[in-house]
C-alpha positions, 0 to 999 in steps of 0.5 A: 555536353551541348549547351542545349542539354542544360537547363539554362540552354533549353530556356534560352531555345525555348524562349527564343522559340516564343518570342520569335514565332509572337512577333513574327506573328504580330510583323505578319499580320501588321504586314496584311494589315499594310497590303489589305489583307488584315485576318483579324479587324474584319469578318468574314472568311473571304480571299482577303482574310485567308490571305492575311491569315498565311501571312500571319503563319508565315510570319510566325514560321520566319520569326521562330527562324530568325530567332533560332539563327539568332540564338545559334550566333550566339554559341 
């Protein structure tokens, strides 16, 4: 049987799974906040916020990556 199946392995995933989509997130946003792009300290939905908005998404998606290669290293 996989370790994925277990109880255990299914914590880890889903752990790994968490934590690299919040600081993917939070490298996401700091990197907009960087560049001018910052979603979240300024109002409004203009070009500049909707930037900063994809680069936090795409930060969460390359974190939960990241993470997930992590954990498959691990193995």
């Amino acid at each position: 049987m996989s370790n994925q199946n277990t109880p255990g392995g299914m914590l880890k995933e889903g752990l790994a799974d968490a934590l690299g989509f919040v600081i993917g997130a939070l490298a996401g946003w700091q990197l907009g906040v960087l560049l001018g792009f910052d979603f979240v300290g300024t109002p409004g939905y203009g070009v500049p916020q909707i930037i900063g908005l994809v680069l936090i998404v795409v930060g969460c998606g390359l974190g939960r990556l990241v993470a997930r290669r992590l954990l498959s290293v691990d193995k």
